[in-house]
Backbone as JSON Lines, residues from 0, in Angstrom:
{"i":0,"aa":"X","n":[0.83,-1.19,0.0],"ca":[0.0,0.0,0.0],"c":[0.87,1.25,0.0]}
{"i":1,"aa":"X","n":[2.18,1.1,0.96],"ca":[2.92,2.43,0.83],"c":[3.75,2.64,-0.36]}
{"i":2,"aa":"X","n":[3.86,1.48,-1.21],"ca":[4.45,1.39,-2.79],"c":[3.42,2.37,-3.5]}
{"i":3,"aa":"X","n":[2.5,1.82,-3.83],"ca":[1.16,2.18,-4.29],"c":[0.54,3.77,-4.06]}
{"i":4,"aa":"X","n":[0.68,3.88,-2.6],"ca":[0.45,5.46,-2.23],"c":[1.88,6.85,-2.82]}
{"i":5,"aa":"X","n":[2.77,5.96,-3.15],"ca":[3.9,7.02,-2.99],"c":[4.13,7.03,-4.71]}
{"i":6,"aa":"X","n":[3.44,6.14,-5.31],"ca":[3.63,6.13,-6.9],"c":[2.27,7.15,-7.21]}
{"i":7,"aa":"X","n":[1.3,6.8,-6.79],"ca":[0.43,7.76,-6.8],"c":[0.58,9.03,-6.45]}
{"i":8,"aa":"X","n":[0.88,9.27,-5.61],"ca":[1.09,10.78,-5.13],"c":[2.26,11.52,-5.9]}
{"i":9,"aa":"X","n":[3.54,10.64,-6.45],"ca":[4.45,11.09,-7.39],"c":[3.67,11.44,-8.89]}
{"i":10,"aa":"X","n":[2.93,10.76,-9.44],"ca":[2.13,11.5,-10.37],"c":[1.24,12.41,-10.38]}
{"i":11,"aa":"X","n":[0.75,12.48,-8.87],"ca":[-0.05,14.02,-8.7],"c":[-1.49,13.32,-8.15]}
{"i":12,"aa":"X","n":[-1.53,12.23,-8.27],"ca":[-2.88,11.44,-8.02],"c":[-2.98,11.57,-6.48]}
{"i":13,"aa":"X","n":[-3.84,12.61,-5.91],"ca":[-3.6,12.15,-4.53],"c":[-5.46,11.75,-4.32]}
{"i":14,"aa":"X","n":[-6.38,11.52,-4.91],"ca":[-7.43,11.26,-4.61],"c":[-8.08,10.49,-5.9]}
{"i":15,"aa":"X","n":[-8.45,8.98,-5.99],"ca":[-8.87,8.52,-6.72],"c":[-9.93,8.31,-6.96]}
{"i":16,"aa":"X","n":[-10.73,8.01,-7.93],"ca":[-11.9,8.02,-7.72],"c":[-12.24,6.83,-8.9]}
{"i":17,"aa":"X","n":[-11.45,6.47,-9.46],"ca":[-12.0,5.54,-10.82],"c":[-10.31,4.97,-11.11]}
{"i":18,"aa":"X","n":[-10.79,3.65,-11.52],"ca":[-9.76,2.95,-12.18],"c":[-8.57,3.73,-12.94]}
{"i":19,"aa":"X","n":[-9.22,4.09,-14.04],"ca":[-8.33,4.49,-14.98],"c":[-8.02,6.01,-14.38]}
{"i":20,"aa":"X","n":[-7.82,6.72,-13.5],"ca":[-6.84,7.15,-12.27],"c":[-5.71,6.93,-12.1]}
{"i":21,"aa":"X","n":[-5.97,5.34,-11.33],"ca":[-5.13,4.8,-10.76],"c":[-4.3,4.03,-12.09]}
{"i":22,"aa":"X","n":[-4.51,3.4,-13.17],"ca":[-4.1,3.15,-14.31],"c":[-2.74,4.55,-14.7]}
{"i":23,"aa":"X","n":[-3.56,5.69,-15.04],"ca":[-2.66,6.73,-15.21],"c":[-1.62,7.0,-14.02]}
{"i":24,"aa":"X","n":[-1.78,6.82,-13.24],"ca":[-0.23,6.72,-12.42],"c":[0.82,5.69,-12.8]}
{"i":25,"aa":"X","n":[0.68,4.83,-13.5],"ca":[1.45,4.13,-14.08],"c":[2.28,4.45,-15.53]}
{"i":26,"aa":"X","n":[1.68,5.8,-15.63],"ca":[2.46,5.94,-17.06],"c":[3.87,6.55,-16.84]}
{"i":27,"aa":"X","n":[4.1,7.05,-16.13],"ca":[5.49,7.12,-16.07],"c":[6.74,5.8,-15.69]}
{"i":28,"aa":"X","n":[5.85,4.6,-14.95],"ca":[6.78,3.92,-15.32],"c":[7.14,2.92,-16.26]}
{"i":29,"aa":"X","n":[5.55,2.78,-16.83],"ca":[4.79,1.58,-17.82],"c":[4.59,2.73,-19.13]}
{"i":30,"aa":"X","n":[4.47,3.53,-19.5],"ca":[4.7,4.37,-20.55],"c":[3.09,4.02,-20.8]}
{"i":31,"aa":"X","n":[3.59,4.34,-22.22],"ca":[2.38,4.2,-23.13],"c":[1.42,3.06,-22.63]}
{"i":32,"aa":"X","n":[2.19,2.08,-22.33],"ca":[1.56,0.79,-21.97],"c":[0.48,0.74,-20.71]}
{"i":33,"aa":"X","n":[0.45,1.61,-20.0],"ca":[0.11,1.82,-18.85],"c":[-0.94,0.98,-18.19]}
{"i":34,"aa":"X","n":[-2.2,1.47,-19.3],"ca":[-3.42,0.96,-19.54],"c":[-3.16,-0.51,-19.52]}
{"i":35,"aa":"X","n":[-2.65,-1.3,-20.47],"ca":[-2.4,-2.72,-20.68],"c":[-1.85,-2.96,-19.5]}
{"i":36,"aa":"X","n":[-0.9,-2.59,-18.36],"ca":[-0.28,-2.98,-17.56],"c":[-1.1,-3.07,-16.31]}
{"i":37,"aa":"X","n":[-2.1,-2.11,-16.29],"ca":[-2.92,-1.94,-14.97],"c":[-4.1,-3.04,-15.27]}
{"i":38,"aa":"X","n":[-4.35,-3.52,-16.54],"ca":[-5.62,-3.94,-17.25],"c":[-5.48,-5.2,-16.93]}
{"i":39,"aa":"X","n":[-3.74,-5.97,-17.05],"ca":[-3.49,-7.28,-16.91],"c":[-3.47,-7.29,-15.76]}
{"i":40,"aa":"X","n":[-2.83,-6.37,-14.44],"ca":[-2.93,-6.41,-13.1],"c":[-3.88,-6.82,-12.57]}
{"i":41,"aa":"X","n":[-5.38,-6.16,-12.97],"ca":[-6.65,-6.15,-12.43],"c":[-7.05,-7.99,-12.86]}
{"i":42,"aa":"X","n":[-6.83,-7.8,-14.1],"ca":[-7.65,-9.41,-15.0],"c":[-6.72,-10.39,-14.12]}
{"i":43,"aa":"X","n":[-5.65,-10.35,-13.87],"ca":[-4.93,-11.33,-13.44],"c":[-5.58,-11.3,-12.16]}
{"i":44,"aa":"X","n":[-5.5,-10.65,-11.18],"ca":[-5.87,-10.49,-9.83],"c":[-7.53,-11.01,-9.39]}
{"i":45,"aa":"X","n":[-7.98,-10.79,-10.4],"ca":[-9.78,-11.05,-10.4],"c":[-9.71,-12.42,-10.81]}
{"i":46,"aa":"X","n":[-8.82,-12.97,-11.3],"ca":[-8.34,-14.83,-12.08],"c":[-7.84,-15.04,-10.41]}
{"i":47,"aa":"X","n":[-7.44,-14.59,-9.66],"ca":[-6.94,-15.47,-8.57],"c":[-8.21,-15.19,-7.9]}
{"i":48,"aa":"X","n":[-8.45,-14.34,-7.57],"ca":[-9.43,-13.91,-6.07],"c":[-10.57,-14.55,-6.12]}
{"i":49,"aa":"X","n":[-11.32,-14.4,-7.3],"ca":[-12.98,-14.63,-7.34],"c":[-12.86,-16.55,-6.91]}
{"i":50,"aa":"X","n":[-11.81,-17.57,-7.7],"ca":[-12.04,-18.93,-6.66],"c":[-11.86,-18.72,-5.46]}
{"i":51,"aa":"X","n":[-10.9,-17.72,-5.05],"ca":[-10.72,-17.94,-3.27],"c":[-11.93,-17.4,-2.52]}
{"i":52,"aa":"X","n":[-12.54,-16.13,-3.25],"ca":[-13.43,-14.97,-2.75],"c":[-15.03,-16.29,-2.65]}
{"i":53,"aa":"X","n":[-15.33,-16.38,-3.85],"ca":[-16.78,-17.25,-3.96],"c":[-16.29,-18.7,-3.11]}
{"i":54,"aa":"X","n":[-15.1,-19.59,-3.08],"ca":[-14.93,-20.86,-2.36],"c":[-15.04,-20.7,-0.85]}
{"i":55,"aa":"X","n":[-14.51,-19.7,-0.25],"ca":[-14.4,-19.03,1.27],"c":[-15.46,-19.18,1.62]}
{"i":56,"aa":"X","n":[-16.58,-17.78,0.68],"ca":[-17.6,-17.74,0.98],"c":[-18.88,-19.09,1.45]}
{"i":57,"aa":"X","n":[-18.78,-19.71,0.24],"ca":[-19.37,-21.21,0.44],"c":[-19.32,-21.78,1.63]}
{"i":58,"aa":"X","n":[-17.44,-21.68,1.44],"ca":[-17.36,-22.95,2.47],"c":[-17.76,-22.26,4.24]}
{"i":59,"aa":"X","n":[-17.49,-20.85,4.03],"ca":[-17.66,-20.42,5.27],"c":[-19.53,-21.21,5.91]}
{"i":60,"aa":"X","n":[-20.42,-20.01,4.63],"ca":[-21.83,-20.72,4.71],"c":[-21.96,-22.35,5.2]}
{"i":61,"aa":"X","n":[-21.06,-23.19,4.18],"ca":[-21.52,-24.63,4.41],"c":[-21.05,-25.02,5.62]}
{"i":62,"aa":"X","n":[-19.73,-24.51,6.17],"ca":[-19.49,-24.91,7.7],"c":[-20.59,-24.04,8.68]}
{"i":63,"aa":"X","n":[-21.27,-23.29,8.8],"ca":[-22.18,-22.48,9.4],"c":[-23.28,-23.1,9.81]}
{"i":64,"aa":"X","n":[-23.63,-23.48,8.96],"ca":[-25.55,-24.17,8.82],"c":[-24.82,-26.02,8.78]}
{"i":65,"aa":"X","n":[-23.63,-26.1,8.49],"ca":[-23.38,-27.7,8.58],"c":[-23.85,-28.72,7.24]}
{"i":66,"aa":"X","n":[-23.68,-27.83,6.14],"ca":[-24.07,-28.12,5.32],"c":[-22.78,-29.4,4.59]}
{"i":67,"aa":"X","n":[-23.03,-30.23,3.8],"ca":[-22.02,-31.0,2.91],"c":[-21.0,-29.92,2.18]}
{"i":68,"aa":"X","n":[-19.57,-29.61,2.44],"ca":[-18.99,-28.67,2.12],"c":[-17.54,-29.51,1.2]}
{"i":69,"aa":"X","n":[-17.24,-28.57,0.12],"ca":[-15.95,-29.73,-0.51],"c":[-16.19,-29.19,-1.99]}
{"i":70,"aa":"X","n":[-14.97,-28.89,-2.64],"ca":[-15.24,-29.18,-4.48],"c":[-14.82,-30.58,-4.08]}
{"i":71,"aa":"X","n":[-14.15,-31.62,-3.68],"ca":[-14.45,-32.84,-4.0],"c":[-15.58,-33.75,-4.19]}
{"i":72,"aa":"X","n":[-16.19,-33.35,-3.54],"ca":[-18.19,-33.44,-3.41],"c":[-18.47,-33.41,-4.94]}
{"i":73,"aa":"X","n":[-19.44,-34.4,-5.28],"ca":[-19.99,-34.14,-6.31],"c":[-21.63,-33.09,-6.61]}
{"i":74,"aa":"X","n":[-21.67,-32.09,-7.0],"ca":[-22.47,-31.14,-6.73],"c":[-24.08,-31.69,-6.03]}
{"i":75,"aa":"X","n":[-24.08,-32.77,-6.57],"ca":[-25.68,-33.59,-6.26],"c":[-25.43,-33.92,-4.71]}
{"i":76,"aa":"X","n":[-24.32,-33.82,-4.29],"ca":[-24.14,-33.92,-2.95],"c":[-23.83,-33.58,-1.92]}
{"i":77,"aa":"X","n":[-23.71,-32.18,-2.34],"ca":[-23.47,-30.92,-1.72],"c":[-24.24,-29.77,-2.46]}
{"i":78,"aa":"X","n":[-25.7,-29.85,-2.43],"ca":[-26.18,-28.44,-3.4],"c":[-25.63,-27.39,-2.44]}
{"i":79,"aa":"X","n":[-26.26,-27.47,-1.56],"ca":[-26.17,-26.0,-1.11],"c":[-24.97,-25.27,-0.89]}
{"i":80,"aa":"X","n":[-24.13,-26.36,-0.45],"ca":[-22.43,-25.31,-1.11],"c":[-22.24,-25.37,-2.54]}
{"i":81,"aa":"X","n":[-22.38,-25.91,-3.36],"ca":[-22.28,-25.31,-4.96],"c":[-23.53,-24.2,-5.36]}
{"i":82,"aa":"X","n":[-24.51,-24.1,-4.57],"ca":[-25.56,-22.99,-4.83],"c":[-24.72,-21.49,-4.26]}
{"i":83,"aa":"X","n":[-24.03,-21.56,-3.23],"ca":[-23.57,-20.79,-2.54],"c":[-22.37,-20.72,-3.48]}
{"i":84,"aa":"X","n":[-21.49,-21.0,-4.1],"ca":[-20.24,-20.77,-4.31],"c":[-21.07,-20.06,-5.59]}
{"i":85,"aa":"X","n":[-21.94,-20.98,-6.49],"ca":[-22.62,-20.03,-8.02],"c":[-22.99,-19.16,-7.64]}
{"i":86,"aa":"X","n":[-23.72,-18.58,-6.24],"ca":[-24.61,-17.54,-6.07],"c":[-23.28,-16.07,-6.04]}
{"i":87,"aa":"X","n":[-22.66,-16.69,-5.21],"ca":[-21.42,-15.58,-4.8],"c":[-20.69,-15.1,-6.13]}
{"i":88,"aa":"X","n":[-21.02,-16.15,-6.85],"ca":[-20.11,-15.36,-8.11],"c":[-20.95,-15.0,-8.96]}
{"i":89,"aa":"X","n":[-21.93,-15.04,-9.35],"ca":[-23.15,-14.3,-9.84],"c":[-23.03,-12.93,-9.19]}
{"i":90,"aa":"X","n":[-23.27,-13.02,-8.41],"ca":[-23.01,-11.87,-6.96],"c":[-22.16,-10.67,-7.16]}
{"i":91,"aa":"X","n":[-20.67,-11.55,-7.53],"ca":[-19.58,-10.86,-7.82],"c":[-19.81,-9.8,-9.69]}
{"i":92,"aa":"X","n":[-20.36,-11.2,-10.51],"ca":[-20.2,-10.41,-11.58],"c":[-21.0,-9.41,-11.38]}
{"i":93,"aa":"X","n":[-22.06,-9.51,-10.97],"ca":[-23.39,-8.55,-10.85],"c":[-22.82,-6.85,-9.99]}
{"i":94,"aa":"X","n":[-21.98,-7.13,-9.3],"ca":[-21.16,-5.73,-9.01],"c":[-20.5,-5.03,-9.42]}
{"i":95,"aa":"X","n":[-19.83,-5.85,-10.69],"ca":[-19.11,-5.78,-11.3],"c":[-19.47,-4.98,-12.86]}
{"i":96,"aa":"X","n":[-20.77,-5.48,-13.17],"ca":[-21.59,-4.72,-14.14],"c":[-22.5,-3.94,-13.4]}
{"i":97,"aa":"X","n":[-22.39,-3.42,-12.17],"ca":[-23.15,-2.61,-11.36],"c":[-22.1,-1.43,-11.31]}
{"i":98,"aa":"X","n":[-23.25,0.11,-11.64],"ca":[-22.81,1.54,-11.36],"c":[-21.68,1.83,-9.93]}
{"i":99,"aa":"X","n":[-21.88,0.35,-9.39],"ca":[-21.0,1.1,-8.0],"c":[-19.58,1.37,-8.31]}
{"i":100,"aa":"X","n":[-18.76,2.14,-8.37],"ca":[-17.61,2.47,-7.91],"c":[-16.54,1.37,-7.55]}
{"i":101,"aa":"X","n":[-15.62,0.37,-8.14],"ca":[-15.11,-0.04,-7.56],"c":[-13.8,0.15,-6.92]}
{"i":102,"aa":"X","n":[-13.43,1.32,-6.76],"ca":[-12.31,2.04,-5.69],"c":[-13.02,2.21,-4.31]}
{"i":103,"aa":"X","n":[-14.14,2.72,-4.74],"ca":[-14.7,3.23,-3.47],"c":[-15.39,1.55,-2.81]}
{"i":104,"aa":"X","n":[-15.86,0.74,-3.54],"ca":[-16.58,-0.43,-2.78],"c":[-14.75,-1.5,-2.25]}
{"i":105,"aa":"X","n":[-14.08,-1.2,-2.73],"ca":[-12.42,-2.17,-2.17],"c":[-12.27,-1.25,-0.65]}
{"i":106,"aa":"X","n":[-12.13,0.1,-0.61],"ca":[-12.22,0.72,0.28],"c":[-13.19,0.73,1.59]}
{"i":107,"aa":"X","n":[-14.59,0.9,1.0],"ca":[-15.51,0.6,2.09],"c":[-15.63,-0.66,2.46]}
{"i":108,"aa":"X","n":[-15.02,-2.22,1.66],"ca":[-14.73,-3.47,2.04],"c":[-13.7,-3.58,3.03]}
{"i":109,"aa":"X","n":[-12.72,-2.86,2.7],"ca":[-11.34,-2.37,3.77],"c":[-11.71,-2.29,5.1]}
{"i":110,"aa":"X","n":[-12.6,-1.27,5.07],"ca":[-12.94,-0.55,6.33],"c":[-14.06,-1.23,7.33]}
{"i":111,"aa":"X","n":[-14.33,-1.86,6.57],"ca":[-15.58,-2.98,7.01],"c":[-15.02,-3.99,7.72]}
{"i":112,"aa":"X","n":[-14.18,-4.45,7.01],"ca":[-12.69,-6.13,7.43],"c":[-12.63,-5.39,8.74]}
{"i":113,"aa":"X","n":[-11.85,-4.63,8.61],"ca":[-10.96,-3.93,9.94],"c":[-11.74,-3.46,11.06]}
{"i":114,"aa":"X","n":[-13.49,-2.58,10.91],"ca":[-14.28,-3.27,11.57],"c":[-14.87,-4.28,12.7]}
{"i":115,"aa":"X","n":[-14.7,-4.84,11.46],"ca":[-15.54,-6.4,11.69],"c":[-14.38,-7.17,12.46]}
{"i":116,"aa":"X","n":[-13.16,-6.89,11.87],"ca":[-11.77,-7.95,12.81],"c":[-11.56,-8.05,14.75]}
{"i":117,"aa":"X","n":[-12.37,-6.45,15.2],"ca":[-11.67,-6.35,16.09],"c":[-12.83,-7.27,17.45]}
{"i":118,"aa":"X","n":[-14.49,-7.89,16.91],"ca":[-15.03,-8.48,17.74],"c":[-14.52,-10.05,17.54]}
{"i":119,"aa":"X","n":[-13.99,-9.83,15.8],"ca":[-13.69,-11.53,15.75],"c":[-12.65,-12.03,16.26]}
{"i":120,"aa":"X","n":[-11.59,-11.06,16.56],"ca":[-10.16,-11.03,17.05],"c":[-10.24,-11.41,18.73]}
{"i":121,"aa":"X","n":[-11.64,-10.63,19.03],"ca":[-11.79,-10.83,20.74],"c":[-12.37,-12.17,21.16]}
{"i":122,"aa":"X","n":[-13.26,-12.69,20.31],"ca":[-13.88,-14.04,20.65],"c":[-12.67,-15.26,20.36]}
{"i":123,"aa":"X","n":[-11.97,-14.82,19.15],"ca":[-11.11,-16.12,18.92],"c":[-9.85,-16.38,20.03]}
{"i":124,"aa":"X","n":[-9.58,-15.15,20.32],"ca":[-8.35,-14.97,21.83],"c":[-9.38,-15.38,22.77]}
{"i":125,"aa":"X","n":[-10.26,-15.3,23.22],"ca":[-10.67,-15.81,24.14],"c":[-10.94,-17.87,24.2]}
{"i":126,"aa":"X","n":[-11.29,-17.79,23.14],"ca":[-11.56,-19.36,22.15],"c":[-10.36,-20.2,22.53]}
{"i":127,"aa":"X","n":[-8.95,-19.26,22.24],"ca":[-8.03,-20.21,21.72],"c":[-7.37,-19.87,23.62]}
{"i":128,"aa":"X","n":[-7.72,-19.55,24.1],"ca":[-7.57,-19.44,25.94],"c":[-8.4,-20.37,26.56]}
{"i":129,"aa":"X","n":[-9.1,-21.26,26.22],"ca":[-10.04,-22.2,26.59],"c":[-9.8,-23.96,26.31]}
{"i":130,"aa":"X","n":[-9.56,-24.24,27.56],"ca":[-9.11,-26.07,27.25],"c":[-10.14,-26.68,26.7]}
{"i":131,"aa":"X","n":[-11.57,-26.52,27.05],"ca":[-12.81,-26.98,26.56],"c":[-12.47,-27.05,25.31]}
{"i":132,"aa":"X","n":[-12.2,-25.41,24.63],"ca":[-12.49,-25.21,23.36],"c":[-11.22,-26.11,22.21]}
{"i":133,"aa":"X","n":[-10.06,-25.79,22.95],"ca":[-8.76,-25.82,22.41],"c":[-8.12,-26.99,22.27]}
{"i":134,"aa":"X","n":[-8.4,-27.92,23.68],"ca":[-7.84,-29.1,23.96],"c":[-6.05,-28.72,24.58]}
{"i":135,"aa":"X","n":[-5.75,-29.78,23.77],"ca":[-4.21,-29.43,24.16],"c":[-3.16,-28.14,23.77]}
{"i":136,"aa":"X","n":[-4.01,-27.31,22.74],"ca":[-3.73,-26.7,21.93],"c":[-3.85,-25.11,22.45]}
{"i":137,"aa":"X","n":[-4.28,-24.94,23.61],"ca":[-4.62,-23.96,24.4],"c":[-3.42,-22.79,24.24]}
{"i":138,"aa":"X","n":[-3.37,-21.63,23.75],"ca":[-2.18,-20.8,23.83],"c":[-1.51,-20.07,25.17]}
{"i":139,"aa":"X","n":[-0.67,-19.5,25.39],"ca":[-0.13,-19.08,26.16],"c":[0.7,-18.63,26.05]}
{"i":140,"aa":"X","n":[1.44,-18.01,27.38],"ca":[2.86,-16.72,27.53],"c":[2.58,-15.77,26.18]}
{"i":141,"aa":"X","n":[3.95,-15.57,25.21],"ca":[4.24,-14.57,24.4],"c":[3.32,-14.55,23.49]}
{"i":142,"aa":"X","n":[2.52,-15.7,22.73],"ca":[1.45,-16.16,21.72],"c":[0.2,-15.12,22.54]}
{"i":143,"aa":"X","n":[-0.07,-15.82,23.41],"ca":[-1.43,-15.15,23.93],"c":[-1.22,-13.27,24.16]}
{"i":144,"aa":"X","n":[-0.27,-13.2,24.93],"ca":[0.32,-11.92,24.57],"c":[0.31,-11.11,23.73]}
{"i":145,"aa":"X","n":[0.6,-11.75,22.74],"ca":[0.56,-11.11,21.23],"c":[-0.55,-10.82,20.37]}
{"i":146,"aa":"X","n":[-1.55,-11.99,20.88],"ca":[-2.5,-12.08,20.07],"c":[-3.49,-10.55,20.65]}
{"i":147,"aa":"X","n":[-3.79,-10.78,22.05],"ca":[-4.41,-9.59,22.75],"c":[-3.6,-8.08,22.27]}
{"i":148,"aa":"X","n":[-2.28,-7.86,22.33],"ca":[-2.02,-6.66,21.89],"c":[-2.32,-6.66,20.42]}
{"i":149,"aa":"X","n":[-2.07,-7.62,19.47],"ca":[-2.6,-6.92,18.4],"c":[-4.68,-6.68,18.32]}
{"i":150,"aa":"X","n":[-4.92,-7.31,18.96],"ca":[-6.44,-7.1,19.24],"c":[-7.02,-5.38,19.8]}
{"i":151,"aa":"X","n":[-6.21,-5.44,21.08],"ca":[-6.25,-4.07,21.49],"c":[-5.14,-3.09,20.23]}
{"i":152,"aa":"X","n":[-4.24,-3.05,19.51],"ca":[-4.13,-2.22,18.0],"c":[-5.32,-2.08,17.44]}
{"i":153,"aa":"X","n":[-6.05,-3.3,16.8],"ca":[-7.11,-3.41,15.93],"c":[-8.15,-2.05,16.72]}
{"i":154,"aa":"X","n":[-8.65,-2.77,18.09],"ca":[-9.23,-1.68,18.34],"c":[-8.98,0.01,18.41]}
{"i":155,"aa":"X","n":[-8.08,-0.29,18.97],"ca":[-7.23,1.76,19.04],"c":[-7.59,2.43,17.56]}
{"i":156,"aa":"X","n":[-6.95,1.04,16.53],"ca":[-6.9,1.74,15.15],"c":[-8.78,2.03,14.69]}
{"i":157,"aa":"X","n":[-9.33,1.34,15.24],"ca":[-11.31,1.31,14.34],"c":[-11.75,2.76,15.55]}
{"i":158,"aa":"X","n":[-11.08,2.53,16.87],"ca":[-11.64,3.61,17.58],"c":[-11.32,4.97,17.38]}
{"i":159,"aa":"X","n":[-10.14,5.31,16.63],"ca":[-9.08,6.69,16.26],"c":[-9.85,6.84,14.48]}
{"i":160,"aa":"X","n":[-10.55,5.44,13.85],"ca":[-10.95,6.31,12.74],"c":[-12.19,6.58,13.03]}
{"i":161,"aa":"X","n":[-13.11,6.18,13.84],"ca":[-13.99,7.04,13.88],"c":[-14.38,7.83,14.69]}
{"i":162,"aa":"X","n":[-13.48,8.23,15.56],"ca":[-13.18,9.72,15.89],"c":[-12.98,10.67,14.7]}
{"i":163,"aa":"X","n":[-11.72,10.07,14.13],"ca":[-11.55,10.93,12.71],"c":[-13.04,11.58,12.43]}
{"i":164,"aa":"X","n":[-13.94,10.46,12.19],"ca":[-15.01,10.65,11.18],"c":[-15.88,11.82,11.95]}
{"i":165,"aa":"X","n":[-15.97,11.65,13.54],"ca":[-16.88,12.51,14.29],"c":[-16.15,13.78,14.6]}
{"i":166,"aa":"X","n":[-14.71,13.77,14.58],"ca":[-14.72,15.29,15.28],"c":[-13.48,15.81,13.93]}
């Protein structure tokens, strides 16, 4: 991100608002090519993410409700995680040919994660502090340590931006 912010801001880009923005900050080092270079970035990047992005999703759902979860599964035997993995990527394209903004929806996804991390961060330190839960596997000293201070970061950092936002 601080690669990214400091190439941007060297071309003058200090507020983006659309792709081809952020594309044009690349012409000084990608030239002419710029476009093609940011174009394969994106296509390549959307070729990795969308199996991990729609499979997560699924599998998160199918472990949730306890559903038959697996691409080894043959779909007749697991609908509802192959309904869930098609739905999510339907989902995906559908945003994708949707008016929204996608600088601004990666961003408000950002801010959402980071969010959302700091109740999931508190239940799982507590989770992984529990013999019931953990078994033998229970953490402790510097691990547990660690895990709580970066928990209390997470929070400082979600509580300092929206202060930002209020005062």
């Amino acid at each position: 991100m601080i690669t990214t912010a400091a190439t941007l801001n060297k071309a003058g880009i200090k507020d983006i608002a659309t792709s081809a923005q952020a594309a044009q900050a690349l012409k000084p080092i990608a030239g002419e090519f710029a476009f093609v270079v940011f174009t394969l970035g994106i296509v390549g990047t959307g070729l990795l993410a969308v199996p991990v992005l729609t499979g997560s999703a699924a599998y998160a759902l199918g472990e949730a409700w306890k559903w038959p979860t697996g691409l080894s599964k043959e779909p007749r035997d697991a609908i509802c995680f192959y309904s869930a993995l098609t739905a999510s990527g339907i989902l995906g394209i559908g945003l994708t040919l949707s008016p929204i903004d996608p600088i601004k929806a990666l961003y408000w996804s950002a801010v959402i994660n980071g969010v959302v991390a700091v109740p999931v961060m508190s239940v799982m330190m507590l989770m992984t502090g529990q013999k019931r839960v953990m078994g033998k596997f229970v953490i402790g000293g510097w691990l547990r340590w660690l895990g709580w201070a970066s928990t209390a970061a997470m929070t400082i950092c979600v509580v300092a931006m929206i202060a930002g936002w209020i005062f």
